[in-house]
PDB file of N, CA, C and O in Angstrom, chain B, residues numbered from 101:
ATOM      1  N   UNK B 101      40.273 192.389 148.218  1.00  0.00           N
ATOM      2  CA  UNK B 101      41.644 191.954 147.977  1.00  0.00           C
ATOM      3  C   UNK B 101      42.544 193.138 147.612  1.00  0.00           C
ATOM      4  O   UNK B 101      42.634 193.345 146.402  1.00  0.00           O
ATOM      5  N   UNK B 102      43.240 193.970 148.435  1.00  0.00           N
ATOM      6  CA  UNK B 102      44.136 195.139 148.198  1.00  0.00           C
ATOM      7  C   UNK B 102      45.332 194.556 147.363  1.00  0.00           C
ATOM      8  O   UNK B 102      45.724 193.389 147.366  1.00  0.00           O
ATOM      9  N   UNK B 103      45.676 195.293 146.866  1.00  0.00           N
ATOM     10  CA  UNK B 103      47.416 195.369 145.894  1.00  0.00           C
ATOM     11  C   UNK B 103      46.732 194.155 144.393  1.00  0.00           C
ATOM     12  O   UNK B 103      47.230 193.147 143.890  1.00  0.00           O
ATOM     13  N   UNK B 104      45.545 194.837 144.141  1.00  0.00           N
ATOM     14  CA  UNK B 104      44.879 194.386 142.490  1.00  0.00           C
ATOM     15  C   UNK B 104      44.591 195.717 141.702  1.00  0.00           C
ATOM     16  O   UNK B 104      43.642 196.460 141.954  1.00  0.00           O
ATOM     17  N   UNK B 105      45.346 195.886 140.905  1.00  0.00           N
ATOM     18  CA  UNK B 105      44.949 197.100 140.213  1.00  0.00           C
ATOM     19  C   UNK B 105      44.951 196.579 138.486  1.00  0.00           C
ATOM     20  O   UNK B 105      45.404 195.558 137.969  1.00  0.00           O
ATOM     21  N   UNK B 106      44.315 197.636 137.963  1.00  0.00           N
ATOM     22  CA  UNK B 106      43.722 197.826 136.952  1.00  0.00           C
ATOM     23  C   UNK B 106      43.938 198.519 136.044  1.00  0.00           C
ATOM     24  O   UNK B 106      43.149 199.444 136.238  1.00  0.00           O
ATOM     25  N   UNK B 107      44.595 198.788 134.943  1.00  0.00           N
ATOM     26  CA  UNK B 107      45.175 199.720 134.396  1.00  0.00           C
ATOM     27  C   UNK B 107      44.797 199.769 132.625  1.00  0.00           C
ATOM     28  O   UNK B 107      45.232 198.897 131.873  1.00  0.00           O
ATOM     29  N   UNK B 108      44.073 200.733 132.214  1.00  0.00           N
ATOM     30  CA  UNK B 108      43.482 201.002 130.551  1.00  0.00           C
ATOM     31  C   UNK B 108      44.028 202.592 130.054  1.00  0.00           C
ATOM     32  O   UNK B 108      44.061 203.724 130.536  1.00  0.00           O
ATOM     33  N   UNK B 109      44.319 202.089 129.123  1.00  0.00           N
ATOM     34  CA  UNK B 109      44.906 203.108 127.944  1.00  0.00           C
ATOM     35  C   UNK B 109      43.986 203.315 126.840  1.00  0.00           C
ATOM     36  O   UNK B 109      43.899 202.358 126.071  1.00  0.00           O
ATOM     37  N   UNK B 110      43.194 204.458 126.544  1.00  0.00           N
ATOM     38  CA  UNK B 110      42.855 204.251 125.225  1.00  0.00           C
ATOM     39  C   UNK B 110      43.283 205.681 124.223  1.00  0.00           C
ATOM     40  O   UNK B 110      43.448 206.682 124.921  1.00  0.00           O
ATOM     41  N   UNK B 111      43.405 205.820 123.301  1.00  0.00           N
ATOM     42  CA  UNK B 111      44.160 206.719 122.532  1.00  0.00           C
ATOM     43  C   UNK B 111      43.183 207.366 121.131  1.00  0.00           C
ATOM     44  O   UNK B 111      43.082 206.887 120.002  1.00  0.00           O
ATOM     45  N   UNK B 112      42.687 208.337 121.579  1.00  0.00           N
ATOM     46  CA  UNK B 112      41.755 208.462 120.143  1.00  0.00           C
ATOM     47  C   UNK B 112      41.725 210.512 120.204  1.00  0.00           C
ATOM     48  O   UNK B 112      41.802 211.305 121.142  1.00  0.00           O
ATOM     49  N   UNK B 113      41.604 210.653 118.978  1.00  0.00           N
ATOM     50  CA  UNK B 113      41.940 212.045 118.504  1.00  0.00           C
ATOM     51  C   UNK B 113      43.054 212.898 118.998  1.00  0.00           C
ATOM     52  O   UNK B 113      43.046 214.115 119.182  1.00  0.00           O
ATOM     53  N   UNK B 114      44.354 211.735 119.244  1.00  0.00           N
ATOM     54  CA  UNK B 114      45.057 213.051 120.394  1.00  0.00           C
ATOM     55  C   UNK B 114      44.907 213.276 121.694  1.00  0.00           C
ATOM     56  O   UNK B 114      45.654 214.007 122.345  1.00  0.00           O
ATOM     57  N   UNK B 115      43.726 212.531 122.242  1.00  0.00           N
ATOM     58  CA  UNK B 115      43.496 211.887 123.528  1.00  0.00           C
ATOM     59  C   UNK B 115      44.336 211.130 123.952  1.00  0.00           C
ATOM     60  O   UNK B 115      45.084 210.706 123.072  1.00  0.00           O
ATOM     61  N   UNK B 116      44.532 210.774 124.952  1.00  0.00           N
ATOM     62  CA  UNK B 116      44.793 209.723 125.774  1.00  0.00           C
ATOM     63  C   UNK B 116      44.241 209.588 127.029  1.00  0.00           C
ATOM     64  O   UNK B 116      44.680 210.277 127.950  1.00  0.00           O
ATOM     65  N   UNK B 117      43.179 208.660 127.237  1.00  0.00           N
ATOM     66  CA  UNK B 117      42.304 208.484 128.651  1.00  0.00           C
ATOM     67  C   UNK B 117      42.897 207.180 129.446  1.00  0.00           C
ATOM     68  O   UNK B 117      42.786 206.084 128.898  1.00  0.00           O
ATOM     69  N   UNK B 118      43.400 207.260 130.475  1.00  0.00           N
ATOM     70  CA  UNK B 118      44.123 206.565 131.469  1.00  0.00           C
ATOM     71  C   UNK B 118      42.825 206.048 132.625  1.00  0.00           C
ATOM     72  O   UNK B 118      42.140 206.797 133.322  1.00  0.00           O
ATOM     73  N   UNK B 119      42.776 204.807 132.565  1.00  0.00           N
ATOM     74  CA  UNK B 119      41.859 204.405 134.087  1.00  0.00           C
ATOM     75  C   UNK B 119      42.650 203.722 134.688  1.00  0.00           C
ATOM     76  O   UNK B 119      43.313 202.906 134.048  1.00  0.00           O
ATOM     77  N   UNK B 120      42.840 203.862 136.262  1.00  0.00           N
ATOM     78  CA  UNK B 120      43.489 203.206 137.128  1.00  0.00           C
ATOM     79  C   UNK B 120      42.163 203.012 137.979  1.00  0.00           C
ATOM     80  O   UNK B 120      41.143 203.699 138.047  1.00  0.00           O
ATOM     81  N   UNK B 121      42.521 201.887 138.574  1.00  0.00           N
ATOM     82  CA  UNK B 121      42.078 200.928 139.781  1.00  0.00           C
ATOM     83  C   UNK B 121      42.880 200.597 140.723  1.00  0.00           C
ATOM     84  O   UNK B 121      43.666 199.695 140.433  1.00  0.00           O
ATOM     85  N   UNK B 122      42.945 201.036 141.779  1.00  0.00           N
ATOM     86  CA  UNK B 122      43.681 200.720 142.545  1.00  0.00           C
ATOM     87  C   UNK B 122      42.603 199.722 143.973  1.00  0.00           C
ATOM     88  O   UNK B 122      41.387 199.548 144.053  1.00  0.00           O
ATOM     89  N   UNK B 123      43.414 199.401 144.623  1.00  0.00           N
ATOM     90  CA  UNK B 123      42.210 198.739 145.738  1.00  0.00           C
ATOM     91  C   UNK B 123      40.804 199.154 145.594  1.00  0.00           C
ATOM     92  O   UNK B 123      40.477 199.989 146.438  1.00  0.00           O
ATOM     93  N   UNK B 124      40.387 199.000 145.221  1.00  0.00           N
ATOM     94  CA  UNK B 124      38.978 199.254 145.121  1.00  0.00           C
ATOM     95  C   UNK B 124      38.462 200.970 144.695  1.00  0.00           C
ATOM     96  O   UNK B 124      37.340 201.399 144.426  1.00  0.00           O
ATOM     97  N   UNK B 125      39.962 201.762 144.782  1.00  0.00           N
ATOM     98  CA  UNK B 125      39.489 203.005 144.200  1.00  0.00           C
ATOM     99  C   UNK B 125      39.595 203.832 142.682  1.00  0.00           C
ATOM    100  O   UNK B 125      40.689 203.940 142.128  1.00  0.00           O
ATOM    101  N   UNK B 126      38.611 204.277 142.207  1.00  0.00           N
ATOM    102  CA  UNK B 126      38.496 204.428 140.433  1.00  0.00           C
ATOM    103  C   UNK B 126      39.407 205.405 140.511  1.00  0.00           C
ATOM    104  O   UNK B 126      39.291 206.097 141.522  1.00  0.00           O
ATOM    105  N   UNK B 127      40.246 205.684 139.806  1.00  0.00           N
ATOM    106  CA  UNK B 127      40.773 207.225 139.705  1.00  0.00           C
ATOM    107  C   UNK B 127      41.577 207.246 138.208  1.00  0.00           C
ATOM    108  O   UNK B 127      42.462 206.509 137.775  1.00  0.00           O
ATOM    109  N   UNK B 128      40.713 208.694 137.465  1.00  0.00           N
ATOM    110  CA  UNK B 128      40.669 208.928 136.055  1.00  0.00           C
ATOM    111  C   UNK B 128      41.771 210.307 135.745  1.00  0.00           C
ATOM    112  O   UNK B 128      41.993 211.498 135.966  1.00  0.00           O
ATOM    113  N   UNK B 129      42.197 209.134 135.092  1.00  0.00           N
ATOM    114  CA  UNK B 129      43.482 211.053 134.287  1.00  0.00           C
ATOM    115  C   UNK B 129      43.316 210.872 133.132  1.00  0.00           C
ATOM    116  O   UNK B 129      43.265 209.740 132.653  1.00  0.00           O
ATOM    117  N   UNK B 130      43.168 212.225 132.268  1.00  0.00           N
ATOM    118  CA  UNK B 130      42.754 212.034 131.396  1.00  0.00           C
ATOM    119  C   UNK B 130      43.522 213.302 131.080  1.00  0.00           C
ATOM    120  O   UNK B 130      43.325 214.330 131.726  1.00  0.00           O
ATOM    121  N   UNK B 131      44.616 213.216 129.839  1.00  0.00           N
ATOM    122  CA  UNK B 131      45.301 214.216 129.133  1.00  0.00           C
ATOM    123  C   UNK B 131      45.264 214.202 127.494  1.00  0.00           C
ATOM    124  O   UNK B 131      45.092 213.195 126.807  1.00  0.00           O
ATOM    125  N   UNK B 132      45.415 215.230 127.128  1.00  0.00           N
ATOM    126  CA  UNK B 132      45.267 215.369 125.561  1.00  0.00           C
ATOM    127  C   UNK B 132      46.677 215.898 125.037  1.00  0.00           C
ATOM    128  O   UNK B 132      47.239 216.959 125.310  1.00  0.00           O
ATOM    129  N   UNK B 133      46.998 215.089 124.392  1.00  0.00           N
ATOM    130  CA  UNK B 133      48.176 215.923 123.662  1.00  0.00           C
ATOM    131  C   UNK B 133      47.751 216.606 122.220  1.00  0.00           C
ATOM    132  O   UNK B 133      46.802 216.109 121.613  1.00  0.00           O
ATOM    133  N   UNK B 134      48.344 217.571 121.752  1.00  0.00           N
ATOM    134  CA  UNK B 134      48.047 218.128 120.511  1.00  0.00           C
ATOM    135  C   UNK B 134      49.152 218.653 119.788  1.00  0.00           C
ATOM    136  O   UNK B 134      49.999 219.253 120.450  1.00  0.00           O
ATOM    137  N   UNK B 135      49.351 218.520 118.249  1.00  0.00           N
ATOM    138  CA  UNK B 135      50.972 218.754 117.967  1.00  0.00           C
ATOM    139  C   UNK B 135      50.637 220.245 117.179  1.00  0.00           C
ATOM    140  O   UNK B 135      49.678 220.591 116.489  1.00  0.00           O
ATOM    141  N   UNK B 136      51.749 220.884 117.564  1.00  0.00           N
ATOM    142  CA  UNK B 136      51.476 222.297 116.936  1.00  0.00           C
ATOM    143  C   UNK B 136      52.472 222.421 115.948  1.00  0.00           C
ATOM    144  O   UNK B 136      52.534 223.439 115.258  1.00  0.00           O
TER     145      UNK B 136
END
């Protein structure tokens, strides 16, 4: 079933890990912020 996506946020140490799902494909971004 195309145009079902999936979308998670989780937020820990200054992390932020992003999962997308798109049609059936996993694709991971994963950025860190850090405050100086």
């Amino acid at each position: 079933m195309p145009g079902i996506s999936s979308s998670s946020s989780v937020l820990t140490n200054g992390c932020r890990l992003i999962l997308n799902y798109f049609s059936g494909s996993p694709n991971i971004l994963f950025t860190c912020c850090f405050k100086i």
